[in-house]
SEVO-660462 format. One record per residue (C-alpha): residue number from 1; residue in one letter; x negated, y, z. Coordinates in pm, 1 decimal, always signed. Layout:
<rs>
<r pos="NUM" code="A" east="X" north="Y" up="Z"/>
...
</rs>
This chain:
<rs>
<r pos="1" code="X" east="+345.2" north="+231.5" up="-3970.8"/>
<r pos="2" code="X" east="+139.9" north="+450.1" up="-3744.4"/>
<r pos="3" code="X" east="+41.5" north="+355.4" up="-3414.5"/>
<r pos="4" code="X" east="+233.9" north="+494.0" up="-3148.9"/>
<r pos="5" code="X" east="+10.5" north="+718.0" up="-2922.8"/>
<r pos="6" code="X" east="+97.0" north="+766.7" up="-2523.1"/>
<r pos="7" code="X" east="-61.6" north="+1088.1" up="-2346.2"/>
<r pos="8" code="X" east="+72.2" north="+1259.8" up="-1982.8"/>
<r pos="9" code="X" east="-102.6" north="+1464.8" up="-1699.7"/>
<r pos="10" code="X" east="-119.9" north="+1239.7" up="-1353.1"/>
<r pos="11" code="X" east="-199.0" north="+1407.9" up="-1034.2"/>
<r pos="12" code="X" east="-423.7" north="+1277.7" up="-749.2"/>
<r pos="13" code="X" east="-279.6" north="+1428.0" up="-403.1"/>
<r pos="14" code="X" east="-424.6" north="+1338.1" up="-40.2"/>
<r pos="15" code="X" east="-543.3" north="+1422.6" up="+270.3"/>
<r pos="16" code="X" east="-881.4" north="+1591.9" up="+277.7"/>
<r pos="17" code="X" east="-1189.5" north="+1304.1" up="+261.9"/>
<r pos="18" code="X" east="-916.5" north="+968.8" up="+154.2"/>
<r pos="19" code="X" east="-1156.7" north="+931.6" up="-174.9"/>
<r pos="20" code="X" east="-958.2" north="+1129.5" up="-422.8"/>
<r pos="21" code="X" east="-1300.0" north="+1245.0" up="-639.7"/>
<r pos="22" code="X" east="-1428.0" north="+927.3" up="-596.2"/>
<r pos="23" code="X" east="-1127.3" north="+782.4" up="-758.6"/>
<r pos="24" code="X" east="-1176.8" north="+1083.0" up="-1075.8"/>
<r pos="25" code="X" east="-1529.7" north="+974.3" up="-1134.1"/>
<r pos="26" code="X" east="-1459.8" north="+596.1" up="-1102.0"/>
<r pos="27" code="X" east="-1176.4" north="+658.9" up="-1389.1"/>
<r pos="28" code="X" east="-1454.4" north="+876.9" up="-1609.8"/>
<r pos="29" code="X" east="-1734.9" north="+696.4" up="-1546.3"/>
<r pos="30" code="X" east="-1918.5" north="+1001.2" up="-1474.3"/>
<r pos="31" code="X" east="-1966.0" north="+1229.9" up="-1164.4"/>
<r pos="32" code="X" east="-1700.7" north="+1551.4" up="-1256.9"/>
<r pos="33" code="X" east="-1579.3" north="+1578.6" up="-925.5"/>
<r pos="34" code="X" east="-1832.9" north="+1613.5" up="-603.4"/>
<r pos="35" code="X" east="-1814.7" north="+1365.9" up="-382.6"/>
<r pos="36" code="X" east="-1939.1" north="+1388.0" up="+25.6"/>
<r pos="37" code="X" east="-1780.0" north="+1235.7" up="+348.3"/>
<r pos="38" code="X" east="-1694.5" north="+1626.1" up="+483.4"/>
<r pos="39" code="X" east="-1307.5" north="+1716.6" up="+447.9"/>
<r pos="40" code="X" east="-1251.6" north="+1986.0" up="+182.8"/>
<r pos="41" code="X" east="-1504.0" north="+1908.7" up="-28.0"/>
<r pos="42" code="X" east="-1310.4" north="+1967.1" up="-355.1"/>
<r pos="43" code="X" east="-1193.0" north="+2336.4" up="-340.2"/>
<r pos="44" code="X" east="-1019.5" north="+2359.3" up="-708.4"/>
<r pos="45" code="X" east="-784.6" north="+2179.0" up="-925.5"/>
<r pos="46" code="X" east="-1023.6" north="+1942.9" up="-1143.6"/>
<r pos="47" code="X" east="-916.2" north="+1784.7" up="-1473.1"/>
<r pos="48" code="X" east="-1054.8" north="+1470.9" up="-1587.1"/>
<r pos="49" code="X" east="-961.9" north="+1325.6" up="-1940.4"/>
<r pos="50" code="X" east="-979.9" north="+918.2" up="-2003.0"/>
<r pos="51" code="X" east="-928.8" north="+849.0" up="-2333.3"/>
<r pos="52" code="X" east="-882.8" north="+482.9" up="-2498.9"/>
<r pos="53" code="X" east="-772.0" north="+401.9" up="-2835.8"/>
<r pos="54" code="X" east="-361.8" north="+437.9" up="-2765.9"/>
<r pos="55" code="X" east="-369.5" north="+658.7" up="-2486.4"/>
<r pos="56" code="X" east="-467.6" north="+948.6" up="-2317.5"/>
<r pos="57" code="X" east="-445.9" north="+1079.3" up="-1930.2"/>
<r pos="58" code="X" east="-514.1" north="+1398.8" up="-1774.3"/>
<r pos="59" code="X" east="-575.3" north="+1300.2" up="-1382.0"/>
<r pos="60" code="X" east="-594.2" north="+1644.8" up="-1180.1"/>
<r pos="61" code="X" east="-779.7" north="+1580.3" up="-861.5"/>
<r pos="62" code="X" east="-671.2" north="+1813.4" up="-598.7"/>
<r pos="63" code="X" east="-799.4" north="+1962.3" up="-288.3"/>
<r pos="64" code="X" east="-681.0" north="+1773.4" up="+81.6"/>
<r pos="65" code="X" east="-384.0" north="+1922.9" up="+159.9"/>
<r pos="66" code="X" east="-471.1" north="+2058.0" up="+563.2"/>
<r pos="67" code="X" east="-350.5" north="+2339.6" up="+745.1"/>
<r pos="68" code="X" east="-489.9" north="+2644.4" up="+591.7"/>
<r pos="69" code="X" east="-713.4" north="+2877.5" up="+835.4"/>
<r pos="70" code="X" east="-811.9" north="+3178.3" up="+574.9"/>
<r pos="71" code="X" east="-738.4" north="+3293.4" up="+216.6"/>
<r pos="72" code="X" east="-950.0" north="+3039.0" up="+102.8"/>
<r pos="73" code="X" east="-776.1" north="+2749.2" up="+289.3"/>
<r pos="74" code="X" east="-413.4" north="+2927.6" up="+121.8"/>
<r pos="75" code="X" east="-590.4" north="+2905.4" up="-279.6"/>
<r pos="76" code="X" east="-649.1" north="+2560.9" up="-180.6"/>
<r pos="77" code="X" east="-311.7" north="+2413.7" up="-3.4"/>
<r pos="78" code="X" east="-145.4" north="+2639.4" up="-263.9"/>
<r pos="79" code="X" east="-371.1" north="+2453.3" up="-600.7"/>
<r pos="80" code="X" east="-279.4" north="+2092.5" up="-450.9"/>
<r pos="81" code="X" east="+105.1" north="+2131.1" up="-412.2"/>
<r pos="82" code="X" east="+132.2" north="+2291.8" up="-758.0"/>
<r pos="83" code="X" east="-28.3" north="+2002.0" up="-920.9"/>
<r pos="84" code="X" east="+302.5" north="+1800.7" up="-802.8"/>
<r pos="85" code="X" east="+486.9" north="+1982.5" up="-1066.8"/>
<r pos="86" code="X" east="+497.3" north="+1884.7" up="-1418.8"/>
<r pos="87" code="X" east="+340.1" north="+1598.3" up="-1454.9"/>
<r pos="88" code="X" east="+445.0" north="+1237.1" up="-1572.1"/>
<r pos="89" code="X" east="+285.4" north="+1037.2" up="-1218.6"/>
<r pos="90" code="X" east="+187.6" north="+1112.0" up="-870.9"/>
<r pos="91" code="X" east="-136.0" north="+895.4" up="-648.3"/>
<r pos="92" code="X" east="-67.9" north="+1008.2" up="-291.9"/>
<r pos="93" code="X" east="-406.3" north="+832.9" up="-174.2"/>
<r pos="94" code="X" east="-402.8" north="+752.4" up="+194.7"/>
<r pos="95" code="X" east="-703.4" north="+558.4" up="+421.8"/>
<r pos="96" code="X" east="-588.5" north="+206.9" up="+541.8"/>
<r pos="97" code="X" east="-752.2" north="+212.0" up="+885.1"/>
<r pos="98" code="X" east="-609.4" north="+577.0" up="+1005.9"/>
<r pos="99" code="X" east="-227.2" north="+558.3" up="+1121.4"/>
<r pos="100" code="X" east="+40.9" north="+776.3" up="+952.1"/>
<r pos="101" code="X" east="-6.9" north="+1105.0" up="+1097.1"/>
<r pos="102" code="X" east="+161.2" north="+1430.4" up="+1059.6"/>
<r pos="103" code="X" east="-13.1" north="+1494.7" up="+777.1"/>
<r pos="104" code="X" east="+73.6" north="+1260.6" up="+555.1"/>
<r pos="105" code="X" east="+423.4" north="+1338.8" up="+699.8"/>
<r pos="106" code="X" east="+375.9" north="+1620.2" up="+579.5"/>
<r pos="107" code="X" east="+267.9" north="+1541.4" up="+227.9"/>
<r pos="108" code="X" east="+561.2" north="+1293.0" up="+161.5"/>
<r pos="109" code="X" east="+837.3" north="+1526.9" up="+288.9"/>
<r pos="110" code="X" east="+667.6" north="+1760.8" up="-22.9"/>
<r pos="111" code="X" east="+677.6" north="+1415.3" up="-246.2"/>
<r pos="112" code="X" east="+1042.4" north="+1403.4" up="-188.4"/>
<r pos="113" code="X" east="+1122.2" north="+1729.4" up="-389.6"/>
<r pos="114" code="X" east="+906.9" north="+1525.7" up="-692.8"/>
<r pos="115" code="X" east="+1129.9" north="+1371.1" up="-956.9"/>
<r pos="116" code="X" east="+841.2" north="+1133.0" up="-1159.6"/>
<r pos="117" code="X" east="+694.7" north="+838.7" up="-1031.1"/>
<r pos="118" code="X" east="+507.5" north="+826.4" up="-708.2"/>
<r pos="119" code="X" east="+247.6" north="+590.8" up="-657.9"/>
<r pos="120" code="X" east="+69.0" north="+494.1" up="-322.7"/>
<r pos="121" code="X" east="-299.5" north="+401.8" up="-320.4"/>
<r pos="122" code="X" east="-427.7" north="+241.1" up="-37.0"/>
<r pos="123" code="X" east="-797.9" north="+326.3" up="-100.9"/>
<r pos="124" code="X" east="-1123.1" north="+211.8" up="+40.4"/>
<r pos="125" code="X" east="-1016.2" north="-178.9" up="+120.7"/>
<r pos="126" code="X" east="-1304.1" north="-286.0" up="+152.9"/>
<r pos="127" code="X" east="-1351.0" north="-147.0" up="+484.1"/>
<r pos="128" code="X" east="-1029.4" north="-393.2" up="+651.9"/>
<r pos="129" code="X" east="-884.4" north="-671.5" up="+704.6"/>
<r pos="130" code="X" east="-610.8" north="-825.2" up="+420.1"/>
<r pos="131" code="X" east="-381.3" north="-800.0" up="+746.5"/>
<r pos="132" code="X" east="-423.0" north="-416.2" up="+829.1"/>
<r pos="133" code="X" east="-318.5" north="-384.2" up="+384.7"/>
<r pos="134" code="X" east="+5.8" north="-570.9" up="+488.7"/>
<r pos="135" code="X" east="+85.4" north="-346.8" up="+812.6"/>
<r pos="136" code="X" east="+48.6" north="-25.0" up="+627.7"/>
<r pos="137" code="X" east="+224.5" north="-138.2" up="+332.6"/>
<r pos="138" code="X" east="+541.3" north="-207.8" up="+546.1"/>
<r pos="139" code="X" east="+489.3" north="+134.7" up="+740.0"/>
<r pos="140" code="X" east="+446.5" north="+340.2" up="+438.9"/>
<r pos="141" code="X" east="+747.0" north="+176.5" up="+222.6"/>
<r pos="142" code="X" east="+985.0" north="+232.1" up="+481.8"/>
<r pos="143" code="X" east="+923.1" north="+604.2" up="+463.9"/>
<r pos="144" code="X" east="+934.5" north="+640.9" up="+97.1"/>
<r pos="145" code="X" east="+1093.2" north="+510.1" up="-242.7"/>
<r pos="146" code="X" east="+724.3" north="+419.5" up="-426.0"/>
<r pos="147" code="X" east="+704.8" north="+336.2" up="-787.4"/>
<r pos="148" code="X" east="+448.0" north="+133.9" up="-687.2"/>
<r pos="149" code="X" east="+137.4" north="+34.8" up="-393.4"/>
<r pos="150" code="X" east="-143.7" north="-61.9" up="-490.9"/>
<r pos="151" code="X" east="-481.8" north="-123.9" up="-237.3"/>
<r pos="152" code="X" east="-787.2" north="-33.7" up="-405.1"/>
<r pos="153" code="X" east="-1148.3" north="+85.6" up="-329.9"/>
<r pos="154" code="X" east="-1290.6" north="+329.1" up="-530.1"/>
<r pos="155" code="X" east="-1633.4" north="+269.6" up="-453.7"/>
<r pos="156" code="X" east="-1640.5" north="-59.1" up="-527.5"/>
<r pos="157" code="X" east="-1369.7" north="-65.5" up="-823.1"/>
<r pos="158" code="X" east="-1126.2" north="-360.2" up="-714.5"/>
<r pos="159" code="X" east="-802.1" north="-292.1" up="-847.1"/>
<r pos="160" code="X" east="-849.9" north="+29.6" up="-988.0"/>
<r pos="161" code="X" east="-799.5" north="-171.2" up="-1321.2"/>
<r pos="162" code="X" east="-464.8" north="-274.7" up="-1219.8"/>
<r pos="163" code="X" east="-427.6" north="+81.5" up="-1117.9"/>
<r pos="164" code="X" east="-518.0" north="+224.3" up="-1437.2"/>
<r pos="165" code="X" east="-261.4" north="-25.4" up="-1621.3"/>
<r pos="166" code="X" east="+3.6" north="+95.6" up="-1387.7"/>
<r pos="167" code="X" east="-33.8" north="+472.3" up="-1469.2"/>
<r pos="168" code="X" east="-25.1" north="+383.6" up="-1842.9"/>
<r pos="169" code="X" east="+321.0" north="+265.9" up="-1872.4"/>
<r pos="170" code="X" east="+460.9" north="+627.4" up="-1691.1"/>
<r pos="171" code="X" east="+282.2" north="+780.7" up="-1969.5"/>
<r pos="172" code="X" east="+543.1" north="+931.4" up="-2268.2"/>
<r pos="173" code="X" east="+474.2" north="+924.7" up="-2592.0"/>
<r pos="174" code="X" east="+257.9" north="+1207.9" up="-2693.4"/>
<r pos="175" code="X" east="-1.7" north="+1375.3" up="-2862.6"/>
<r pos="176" code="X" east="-425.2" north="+1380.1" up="-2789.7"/>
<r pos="177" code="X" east="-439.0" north="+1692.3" up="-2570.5"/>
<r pos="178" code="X" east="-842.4" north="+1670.2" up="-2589.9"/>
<r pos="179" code="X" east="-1077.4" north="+1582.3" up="-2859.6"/>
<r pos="180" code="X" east="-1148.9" north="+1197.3" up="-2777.6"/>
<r pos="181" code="X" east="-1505.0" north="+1268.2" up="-2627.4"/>
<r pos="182" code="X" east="-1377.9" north="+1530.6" up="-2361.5"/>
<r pos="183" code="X" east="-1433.1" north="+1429.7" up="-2008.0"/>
<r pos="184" code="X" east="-1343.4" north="+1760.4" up="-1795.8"/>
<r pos="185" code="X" east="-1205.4" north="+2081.4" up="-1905.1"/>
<r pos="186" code="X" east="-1434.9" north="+2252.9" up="-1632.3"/>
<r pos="187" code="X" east="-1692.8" north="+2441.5" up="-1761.0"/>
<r pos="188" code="X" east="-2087.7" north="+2335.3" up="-1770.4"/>
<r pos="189" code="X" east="-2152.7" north="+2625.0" up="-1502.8"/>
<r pos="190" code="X" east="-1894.3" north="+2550.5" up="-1275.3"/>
<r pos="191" code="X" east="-1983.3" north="+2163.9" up="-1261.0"/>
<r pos="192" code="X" east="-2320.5" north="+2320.9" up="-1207.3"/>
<r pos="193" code="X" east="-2228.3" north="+2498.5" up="-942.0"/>
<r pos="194" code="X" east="-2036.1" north="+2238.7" up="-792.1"/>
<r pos="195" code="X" east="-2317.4" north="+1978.6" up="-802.7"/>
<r pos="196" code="X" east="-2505.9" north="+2204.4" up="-604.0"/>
<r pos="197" code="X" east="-2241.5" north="+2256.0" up="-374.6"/>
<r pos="198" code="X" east="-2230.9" north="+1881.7" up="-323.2"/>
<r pos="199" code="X" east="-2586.8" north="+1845.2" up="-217.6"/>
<r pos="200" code="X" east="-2550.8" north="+2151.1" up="-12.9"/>
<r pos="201" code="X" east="-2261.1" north="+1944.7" up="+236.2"/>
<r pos="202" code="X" east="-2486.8" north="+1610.4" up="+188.0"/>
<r pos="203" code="X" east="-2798.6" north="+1815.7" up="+381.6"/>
<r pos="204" code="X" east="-2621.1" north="+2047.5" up="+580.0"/>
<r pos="205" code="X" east="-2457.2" north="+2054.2" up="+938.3"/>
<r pos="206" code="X" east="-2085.5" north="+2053.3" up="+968.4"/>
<r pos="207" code="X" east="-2006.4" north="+2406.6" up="+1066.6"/>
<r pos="208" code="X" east="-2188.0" north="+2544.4" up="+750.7"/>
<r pos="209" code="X" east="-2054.2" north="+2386.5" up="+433.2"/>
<r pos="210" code="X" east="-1707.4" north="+2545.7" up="+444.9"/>
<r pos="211" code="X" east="-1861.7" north="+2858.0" up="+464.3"/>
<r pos="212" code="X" east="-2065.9" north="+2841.2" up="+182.1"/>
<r pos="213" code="X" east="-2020.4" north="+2893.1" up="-220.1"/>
<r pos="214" code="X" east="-2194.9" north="+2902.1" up="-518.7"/>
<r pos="215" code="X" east="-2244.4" north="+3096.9" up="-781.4"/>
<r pos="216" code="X" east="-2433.4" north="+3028.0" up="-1143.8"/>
<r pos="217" code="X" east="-2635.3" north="+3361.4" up="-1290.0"/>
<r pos="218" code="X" east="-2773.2" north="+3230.3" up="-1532.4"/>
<r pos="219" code="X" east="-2755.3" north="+2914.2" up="-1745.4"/>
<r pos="220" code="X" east="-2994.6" north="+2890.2" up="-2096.5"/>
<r pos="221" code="X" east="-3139.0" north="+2699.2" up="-2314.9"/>
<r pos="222" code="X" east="-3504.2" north="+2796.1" up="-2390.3"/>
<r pos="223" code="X" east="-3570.7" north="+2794.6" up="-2773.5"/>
<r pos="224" code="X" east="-3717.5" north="+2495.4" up="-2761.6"/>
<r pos="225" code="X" east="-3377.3" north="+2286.7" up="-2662.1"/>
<r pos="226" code="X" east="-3582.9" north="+2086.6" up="-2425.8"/>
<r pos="227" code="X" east="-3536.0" north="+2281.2" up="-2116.9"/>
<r pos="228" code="X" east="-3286.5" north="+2492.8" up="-1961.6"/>
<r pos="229" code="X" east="-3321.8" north="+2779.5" up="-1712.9"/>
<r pos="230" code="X" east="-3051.9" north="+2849.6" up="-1442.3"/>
<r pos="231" code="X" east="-3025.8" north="+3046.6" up="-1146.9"/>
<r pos="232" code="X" east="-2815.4" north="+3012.1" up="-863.4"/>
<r pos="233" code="X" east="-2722.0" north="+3180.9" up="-554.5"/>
<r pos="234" code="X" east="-2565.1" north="+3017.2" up="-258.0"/>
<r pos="235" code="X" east="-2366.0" north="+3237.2" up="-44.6"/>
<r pos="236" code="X" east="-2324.1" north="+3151.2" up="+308.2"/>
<r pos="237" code="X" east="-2153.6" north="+3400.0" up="+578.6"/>
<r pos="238" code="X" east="-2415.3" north="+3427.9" up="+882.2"/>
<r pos="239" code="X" east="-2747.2" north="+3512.8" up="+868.5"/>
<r pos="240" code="X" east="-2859.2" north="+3212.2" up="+1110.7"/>
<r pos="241" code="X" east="-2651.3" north="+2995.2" up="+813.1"/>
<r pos="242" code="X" east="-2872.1" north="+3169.6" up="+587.1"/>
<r pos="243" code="X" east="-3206.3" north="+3047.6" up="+731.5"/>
<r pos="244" code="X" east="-3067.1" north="+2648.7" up="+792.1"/>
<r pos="245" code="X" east="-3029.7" north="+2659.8" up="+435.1"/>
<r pos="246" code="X" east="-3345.3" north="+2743.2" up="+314.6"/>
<r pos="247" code="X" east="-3528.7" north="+2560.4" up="+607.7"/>
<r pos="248" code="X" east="-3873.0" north="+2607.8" up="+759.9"/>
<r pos="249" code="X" east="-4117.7" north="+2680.8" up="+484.7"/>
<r pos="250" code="X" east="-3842.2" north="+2631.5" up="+263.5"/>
<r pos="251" code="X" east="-3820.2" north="+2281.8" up="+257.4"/>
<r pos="252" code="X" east="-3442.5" north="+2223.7" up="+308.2"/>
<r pos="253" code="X" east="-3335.1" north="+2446.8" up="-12.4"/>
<r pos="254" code="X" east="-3594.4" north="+2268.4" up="-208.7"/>
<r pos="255" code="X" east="-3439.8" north="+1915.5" up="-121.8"/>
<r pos="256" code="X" east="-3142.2" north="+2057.4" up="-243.1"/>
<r pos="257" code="X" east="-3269.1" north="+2206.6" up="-539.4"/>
<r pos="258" code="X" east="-3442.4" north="+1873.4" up="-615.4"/>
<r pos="259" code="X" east="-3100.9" north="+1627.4" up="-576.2"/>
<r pos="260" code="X" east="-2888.3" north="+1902.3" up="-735.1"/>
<r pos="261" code="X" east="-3176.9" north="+1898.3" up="-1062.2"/>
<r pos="262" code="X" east="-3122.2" north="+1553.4" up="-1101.6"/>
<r pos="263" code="X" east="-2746.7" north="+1493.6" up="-1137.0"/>
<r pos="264" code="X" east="-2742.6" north="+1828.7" up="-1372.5"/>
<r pos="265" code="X" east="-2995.0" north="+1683.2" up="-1585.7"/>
<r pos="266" code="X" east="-2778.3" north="+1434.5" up="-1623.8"/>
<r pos="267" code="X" east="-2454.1" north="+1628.6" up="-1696.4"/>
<r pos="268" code="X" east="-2685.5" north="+1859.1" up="-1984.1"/>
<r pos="269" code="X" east="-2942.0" north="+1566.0" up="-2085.1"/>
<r pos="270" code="X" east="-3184.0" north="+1822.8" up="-2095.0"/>
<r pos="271" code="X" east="-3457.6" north="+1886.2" up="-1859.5"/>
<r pos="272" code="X" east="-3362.6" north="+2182.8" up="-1563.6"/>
<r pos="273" code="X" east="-3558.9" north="+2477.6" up="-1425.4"/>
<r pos="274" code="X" east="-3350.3" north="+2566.2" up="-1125.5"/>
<r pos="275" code="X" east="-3368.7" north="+2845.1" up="-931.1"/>
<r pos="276" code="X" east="-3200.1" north="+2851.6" up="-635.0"/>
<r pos="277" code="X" east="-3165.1" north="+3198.0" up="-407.8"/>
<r pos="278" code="X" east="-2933.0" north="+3249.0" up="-46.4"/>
<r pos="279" code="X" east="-2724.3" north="+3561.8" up="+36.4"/>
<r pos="280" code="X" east="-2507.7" north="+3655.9" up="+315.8"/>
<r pos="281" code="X" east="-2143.5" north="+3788.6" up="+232.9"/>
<r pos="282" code="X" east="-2019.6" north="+3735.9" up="+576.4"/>
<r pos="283" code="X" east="-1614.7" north="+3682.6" up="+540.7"/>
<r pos="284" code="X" east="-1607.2" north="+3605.6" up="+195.9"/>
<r pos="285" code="X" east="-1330.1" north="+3328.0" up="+251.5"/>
<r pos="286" code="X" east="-1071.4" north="+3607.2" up="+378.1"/>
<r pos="287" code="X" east="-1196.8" north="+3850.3" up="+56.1"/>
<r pos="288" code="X" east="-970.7" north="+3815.3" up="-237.7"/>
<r pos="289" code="X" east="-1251.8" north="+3978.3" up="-452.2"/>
<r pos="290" code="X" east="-1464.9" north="+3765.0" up="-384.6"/>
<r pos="291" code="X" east="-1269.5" north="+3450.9" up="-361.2"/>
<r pos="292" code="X" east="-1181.2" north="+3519.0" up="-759.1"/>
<r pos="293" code="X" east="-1513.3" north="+3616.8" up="-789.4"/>
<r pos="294" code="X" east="-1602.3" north="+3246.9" up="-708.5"/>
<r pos="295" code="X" east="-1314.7" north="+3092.4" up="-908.6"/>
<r pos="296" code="X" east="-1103.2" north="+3014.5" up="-606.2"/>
<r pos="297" code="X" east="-802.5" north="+3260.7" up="-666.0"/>
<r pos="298" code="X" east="-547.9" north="+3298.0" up="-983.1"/>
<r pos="299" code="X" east="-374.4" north="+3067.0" up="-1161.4"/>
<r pos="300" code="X" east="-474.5" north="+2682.6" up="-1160.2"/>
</rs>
């Protein structure tokens, strides 16, 4: 008699900055999703695929869901909420040590039009008391019907076993969606892309990262397999942004260049040539050309 095989697509939904990538990566065991401590860093819906030997799950990490301020801010609101839909389990992911606001008001009025299982995560415990867990526990519970609420900490990793075990049993019965080694559907150029994005919030100040994107040119492998060439060019929307990113002599762009090499050569196992270049497209966020341009319009 065959093994019976359990596979379903679970959605990661949040407030910008309550450790949703984190959580992704911690479930993968690699770095798909960029991680920093500025909101909105994770722009697109991104699919990461765990895979064990009766089971598979899909987790889509989503952008914070915020008030949107441009066409840009719309793509992203727009990507979260649709991730809601279709799907066998929901992780609304909330901080313990911030009070229910009207965001996540806002975010659980949306959770009541969802018909699967809803799961709160109380993420990043490690930062409270056992007695703060408690309190939020018996605010959040009276406001919704949860499957289940479970505190973890994704940096760390308590719980996120008990976590995983949770999601399992929503899954269906069902077929292996992705070959068994697949981590990500995303592409290799627009992790690339991504990783430098990451580095690019790490080093820069706070009014510059959400006006910046990046875009991979090029991406080969020289004939030799042991070293692959990409360019990149980071797009910014003021020409003062433009010089803070490249720095005085250049020394700011080729921190960044040097961070983002490392975590690629990771992701390709190969050793990287990277070439990084800055341009000004000033509005870019409010230009639906270039917003598909950049990936960040269409269907998710």
């Amino acid at each position: 008699m065959d093994k019976k095989f359990y596979s379903g697509f679970v959605s990661i939904i949040g407030r910008p900055n309550v450790g949703k990538s984190t959580l992704l990566n911690r479930f993968t065991g690699e770095k798909i999703a960029i991680v920093s401590d500025k909101p909105q860093t994770t722009r697109n819906k991104i699919r990461s695929v765990v895979t064990d030997e009766d089971y598979q799950i899909i987790f889509i990490d989503t952008p914070g869901i915020h008030i949107p301020k441009s066409k840009l801010g719309e793509f992203m609101v727009g990507s979260a909420e649709s991730a809601l839909n279709e799907v066998d389990c929901v992780l609304f992911l909330i901080e313990p040590d911030k009070k229910c606001g009207p965001g996540d008001l806002s975010i659980i009025e949306r959770l009541k039009k969802v018909k699967t299982p809803v799961f709160l995560i109380i993420n990043k415990i490690d930062k409270i008391k056992k007695e703060t867990i408690l309190e939020v526990i018996d605010t959040y519970r009276n406001l919704y019907d949860f499957a289940e609420i479970i505190p973890i900490s994704a940096v760390s990793g308590d719980n996120t076993d008990t976590l995983l075990g949770a999601v399992k049993k929503t899954l269906p019965e069902g077929p292996m969606y992705f070959p068994a080694d697949t981590m990500t559907d995303q592409p290799e150029r627009q992790i690339c892309a991504e990783i430098i994005r990451e580095k690019l919030l790490h080093v820069l100040e706070d009014e510059i990262p959400h006006g910046i994107a990046v875009e991979i040119m090029s991406l080969k492998s020289r004939k030799d397999k042991e070293m692959v060439d990409i360019e990149a060019t980071i797009y910014c929307e003021k020409d003062s942004h433009k010089g803070i990113i490249i720095g005085k002599g250049g020394k700011v762009l080729k921190d960044i260049g040097t961070k983002a090499r490392h975590d690629i050569e990771r992701l390709l196992g190969s050793n990287i040539n990277l070439q990084l270049w800055v341009k000004v497209k000033k509005d870019w966020r409010d230009s639906d050309f270039l917003l598909k341009n950049f990936g960040y319009s269409g269907k998710n």
